[in-house]
N, C-alpha and C positions, 0 to 999 in steps of 0.2 A: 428561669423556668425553661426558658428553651436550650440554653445549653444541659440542662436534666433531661430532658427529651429526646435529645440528641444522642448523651451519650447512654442512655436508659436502651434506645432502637439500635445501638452500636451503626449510627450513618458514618460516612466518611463526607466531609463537608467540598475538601478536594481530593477525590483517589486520582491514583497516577493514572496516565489514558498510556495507549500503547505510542503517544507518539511523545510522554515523557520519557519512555524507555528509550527510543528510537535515539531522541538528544541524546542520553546519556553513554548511550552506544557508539556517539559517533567515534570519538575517538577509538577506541576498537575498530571499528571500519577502516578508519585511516592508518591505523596501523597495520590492519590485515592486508589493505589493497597494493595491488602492483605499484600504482600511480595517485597521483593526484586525480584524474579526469576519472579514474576507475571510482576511486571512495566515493567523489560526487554522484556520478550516474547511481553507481550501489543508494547512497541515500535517498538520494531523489526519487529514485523508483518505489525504494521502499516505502517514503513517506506517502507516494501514490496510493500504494498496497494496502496504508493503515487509511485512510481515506477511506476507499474501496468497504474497507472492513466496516468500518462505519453503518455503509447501507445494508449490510445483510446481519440480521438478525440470530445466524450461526455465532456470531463471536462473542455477544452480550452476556453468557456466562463461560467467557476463557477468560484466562489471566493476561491481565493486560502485556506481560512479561512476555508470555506466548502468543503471542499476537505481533507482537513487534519483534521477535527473533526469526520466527514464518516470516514476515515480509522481507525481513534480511535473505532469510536463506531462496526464497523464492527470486529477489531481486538478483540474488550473484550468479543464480540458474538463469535468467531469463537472458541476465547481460552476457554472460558465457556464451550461449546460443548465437544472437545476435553480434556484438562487437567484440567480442574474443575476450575481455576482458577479466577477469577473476579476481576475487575476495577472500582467498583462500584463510585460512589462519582461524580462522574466531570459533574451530572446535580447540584449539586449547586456553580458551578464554573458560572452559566448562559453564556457558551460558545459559544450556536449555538444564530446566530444574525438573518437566515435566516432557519428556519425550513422545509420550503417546497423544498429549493435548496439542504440541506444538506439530506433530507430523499430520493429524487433523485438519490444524490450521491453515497447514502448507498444501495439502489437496484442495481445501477448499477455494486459497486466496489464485491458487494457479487456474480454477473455473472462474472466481469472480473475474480474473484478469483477463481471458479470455474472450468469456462475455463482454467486455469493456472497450478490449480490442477491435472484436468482431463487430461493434454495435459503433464506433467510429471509424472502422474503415466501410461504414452501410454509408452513413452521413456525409465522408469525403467523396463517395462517388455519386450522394445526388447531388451535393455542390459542383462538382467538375462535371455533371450531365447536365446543370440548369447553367452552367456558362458557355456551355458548346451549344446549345439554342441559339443565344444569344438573350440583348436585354427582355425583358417580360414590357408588352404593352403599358405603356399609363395611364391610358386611356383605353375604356370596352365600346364607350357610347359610340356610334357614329356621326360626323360632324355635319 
């Protein structure tokens, strides 16, 4: 009965998430990237990105496929910026199948990233302003 129900609502019992695509990508990564250290950071970031994605509500009806190609191409833009690194290659992989959902994606995952950024480097500087106080009292009473 329940597998009738199942397929009766057409569920998917496991659909892909954007970070089965991301695994299946890697190699494409690896082969688009300059280096070894490049693919890594490009993943790693990316995998940050679909994380990210997770918490906003924007993504819950994109395809998972565009979800995880945005965090690619946002990753190889950010690393670019930062440590000079690039990912070049993975347009002739002809990846994105949806151009206008995945450039969507990619505006939005560059403010979630931002926001995320911005909102830890607030945190490392009240951590580094509560150690130049010095320790915090253990005691308020007076003895």
């Amino acid at each position: 009965m329940e597998i009738c129900l199942i397929k009766s609502l057409q569920w998917y019992l496991n659909p892909p998430t954007p970070s089965t695509y991301l695994d299946a990508a890697r190699p494409l990564i690896d082969a688009a990237a300059t280096n070894e250290q490049a693919s890594y950071e490009t993943t790693e970031l990316a995998r940050y990105l679909v994380e990210l994605s997770v918490c906003d509500g924007f993504f819950t009806d994109k395809k998972p496929s565009s979800v995880a190609y945005a965090a690619i191409l946002v990753a190889t833009e950010i690393l670019e910026k930062t440590s000079k690194t690039t990912s070049r290659g993975l347009d002739s992989y002809q990846l994105d199948k949806a151009p206008h959902v995945t450039e969507l994606c990619v505006q939005r995952l560059r403010n979630v990233y931002s926001l995320a950024a911005s909102k830890q480097a607030d945190e490392e500087e009240m951590v580094a302003d509560r150690t130049s106080r010095g320790p915090s009292p253990t005691s308020v009473l007076q003895e």
